[in-house]
N, C-alpha and C positions, 0 to 999 in steps of 0.2 A: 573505559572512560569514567569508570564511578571510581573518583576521588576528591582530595579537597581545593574547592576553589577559591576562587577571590568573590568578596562580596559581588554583586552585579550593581551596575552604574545607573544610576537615574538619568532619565536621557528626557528632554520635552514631549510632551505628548506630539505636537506636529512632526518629528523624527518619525516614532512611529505609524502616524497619519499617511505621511509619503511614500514613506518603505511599500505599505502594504498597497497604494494606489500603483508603485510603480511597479509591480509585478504584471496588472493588471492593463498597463500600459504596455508591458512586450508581450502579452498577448494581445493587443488590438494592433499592433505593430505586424507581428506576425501573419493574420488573416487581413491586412491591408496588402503585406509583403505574395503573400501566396496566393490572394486574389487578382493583384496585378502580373505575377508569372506566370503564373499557371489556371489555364480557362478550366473553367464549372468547380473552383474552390469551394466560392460564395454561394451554395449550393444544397438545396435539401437533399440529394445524394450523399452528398461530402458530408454534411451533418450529422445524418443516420450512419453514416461508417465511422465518424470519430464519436459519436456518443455510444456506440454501441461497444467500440473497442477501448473507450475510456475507464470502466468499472473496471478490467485487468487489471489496472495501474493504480485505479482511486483509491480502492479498498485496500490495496496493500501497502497505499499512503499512507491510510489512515490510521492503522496498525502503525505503523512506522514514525506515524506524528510524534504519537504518545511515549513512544521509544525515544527519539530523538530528545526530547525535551527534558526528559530524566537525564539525559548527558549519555545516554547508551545508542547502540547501532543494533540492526536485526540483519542478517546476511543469511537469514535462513529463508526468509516468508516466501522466496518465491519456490523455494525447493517442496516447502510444505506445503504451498497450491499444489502443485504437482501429486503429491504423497495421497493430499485431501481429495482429490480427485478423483485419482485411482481408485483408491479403497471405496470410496462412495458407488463409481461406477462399478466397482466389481461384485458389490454385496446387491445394485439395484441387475445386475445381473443374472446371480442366482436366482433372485427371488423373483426375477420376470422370465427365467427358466422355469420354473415351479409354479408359471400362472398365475400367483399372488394378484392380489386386488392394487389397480395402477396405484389410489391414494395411500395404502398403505408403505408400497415401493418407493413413491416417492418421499415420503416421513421418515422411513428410513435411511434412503440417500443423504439428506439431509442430514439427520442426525449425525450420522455415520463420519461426514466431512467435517460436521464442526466438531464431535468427538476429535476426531483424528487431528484437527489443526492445534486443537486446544491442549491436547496432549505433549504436542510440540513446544506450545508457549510454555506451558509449567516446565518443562524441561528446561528448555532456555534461562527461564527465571531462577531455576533452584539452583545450575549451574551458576549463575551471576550471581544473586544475591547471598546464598548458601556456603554454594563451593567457593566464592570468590576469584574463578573464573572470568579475565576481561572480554566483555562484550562481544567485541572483534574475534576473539579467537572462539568464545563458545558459540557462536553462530553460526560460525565458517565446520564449525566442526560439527553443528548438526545441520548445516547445508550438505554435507558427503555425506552423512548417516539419513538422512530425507529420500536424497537424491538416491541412494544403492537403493536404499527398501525400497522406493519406487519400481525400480528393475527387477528387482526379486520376486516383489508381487506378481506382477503384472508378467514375468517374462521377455521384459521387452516386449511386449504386443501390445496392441490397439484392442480396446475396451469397445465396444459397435452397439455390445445388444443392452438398450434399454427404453422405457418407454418414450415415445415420441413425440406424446403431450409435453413433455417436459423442454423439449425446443420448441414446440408450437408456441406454449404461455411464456417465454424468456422472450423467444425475435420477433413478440409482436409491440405494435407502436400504439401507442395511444396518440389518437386523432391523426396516427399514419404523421407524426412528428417528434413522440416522446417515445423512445424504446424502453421497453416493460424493462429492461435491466438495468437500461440506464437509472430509472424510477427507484428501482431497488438499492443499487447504489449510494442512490442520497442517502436512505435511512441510516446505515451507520455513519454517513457524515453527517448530520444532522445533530444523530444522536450524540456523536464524541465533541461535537461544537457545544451542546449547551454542557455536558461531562467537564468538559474543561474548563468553560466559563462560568459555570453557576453549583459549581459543589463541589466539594471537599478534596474529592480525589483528583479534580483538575488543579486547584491551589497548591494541593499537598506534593503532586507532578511538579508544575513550577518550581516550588522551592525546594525541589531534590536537583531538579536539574541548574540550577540558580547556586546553591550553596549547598551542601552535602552534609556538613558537620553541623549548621545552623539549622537542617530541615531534624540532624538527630535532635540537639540540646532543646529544641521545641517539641518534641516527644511525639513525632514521628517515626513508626516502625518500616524504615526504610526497606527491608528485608520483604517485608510479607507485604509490600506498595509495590515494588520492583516482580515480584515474583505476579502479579496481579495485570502488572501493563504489560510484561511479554505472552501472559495468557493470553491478554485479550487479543493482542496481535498475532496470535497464533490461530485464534476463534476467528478471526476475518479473515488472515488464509486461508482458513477450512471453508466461510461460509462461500470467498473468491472460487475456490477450486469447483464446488458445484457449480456454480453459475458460469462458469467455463466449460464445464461439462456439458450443460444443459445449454449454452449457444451453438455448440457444433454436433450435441448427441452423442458425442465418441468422448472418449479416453486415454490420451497417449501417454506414455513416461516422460513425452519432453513437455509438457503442461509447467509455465513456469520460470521454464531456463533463462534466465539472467532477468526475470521482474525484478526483482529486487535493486536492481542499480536504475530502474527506472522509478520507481516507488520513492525511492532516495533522492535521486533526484527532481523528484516531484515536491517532496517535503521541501530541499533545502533551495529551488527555485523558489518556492512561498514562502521563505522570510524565514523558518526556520535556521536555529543555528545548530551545527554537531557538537557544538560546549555545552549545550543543555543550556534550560531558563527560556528561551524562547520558540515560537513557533504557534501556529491557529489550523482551523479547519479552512475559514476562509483562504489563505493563503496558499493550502496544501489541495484546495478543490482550482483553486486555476494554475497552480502550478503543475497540478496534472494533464488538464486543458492543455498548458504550454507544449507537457512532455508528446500526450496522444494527436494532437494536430499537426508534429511533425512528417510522423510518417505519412499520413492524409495529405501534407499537402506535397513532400517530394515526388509522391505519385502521381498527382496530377501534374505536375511538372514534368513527367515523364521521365523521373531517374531513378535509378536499379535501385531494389530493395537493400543492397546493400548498403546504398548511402543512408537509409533508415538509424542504422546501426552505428554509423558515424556522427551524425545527426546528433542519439541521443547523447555519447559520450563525448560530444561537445557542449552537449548541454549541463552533464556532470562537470566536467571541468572548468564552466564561466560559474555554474554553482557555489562549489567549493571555494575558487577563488574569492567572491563576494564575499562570503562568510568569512573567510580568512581577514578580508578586508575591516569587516565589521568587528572581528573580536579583535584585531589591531587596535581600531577605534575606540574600545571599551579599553583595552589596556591601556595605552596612550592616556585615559583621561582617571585612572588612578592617580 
């Protein structure tokens, strides 16, 4: 997706005033919709299940924002949750086989996952911005290469032993309303919301994603900007894969499997476009809302987990369509 575009359209500010209310508007649709089907929605059970299973999806939105608006796609992050995971859980492993001190084990973990996610994103980057590599296809190609070494590691087995502080302090609530990961969660959105809006690197994104050749002749080093937003979206998969880990304690190889189309779809329900130029945090925090509320509420509707899974990729597909819609609109009005 990184080539040369058409200038971008000045549009009224109320246009985009609307856009972003109306996302926000099918999500209050929706918990009106699934309060009226399906009883105990409206619910601080149902609450605590969807915020708790929301940071799956958030964080690798939010990686995913900052991609998207450079006019690129990430088809990897959910393979690298995965990857980030494993390796995390395998090293807090050893080292709680060896009796290690829990705080050290845990720093470790840590480390280890955002090492491991971030390794990923430079990769991703240096294939795109370097090798010249589109988006699409170098993602896809280290979503298989994520995905094997996952299995290779791990043997296809389930990762079980590590400290158990580390689920205790993740699935507990503050005030028995906020779950501690949901808490966690926000920080990288928080942090990439003001990133975008108030400095350099959120502008300098913009106008790569916006005009490509205008972001060069401005003296923009597009190369080492790109190589910099799939790190960091690599470094949130990694930080997502622990806190995956540390909600269930365990470790499996399928950590991951198909986020990435929910992530996506999270981003490009919040207003985001796949042309690059646009997209916020706000937008990309209730469009994930949107994406994690479904499953939540088909269940208390009482229909098969499989409809989960049709659910979301109906939710990709009115996505896409919109945006289609939208850059229609911007063309039309060259």
């Amino acid at each position: 997706m990184v080539g040369n575009r058409s200038a971008p359209v000045t549009r009224p500010a109320w246009v985009d005033y609307l856009a972003d209310r109306l996302v926000a508007g099918v999500l209050v649709l929706l918990v009106v919709a699934f309060t009226v089907l399906g009883r105990g929605f409206f619910s601080l059970p149902s609450w605590l299940a969807t915020a708790t299973q929301l940071p799956e999806t958030l964080i690798l939105a939010v990686g995913e924002t900052l991609v998207i608006i450079t006019a690129g796609i990430d088809l990897s992050v959910g393979a690298v949750l995965g990857f980030s995971a494993m390796t995390s859980a395998i090293a807090m492993q050893a080292m709680t086989n060896a009796q290690s001190p829990q705080p050290v084990i845990l720093v470790v973990g840590l480390l280890v996952a955002l090492l491991a996610g971030l390794g990923w994103g430079i990769l991703n980057g240096v294939l795109i911005a370097r090798v010249r590599v589109s988006p699409f296809i170098a993602t896809l190609a280290t979503l298989g290469m994520a995905t094997g070494a996952t299995f290779i590691i791990s043997g296809g087995s389930t990762v079980t032993t590590m400290p158990a502080v580390l689920g205790t302090w993740v699935n507990a609530a503050l005030f028995g309303v906020f779950p501690v990961i949901f808490l966690l969660a926000l920080v990288p959105v928080l942090t990439m919301a003001f990133v975008l809006s108030r400095t350099r690197f959120g502008l300098r994104s913009y106008a790569i994603g916006s005009h490509l050749r205008a972001a060069r002749v401005a003296g923009i080093d597009v190369r080492r900007h790109l190589v910099k937003v799939y790190a960091i979206a690599g470094l949130l998969a990694g930080f997502d894969g622990l806190l995956v880990t540390a909600r269930f304690v365990t470790a499996t190889p399928f950590y991951g499997a198909n986020d990435e189309l929910s992530a996506i779809a999270a981003v490009i329900v919040g207003g985001a476009s796949l042309f690059g130029g646009r997209g916020n945090m706000f937008g990309t925090f209730v469009g994930a809302l949107i994406v994690s509320i479904i499953p939540t509420g088909l269940i208390v509707m009482g229909l098969s987990a499989y409809w989960q899974m049709v659910g979301v990729g109906a939710v990709i597909i009115l996505a896409v369509f919109l945006d289609q819609l939208r850059h229609r609109g911007r063309e039309a009005a060259l």
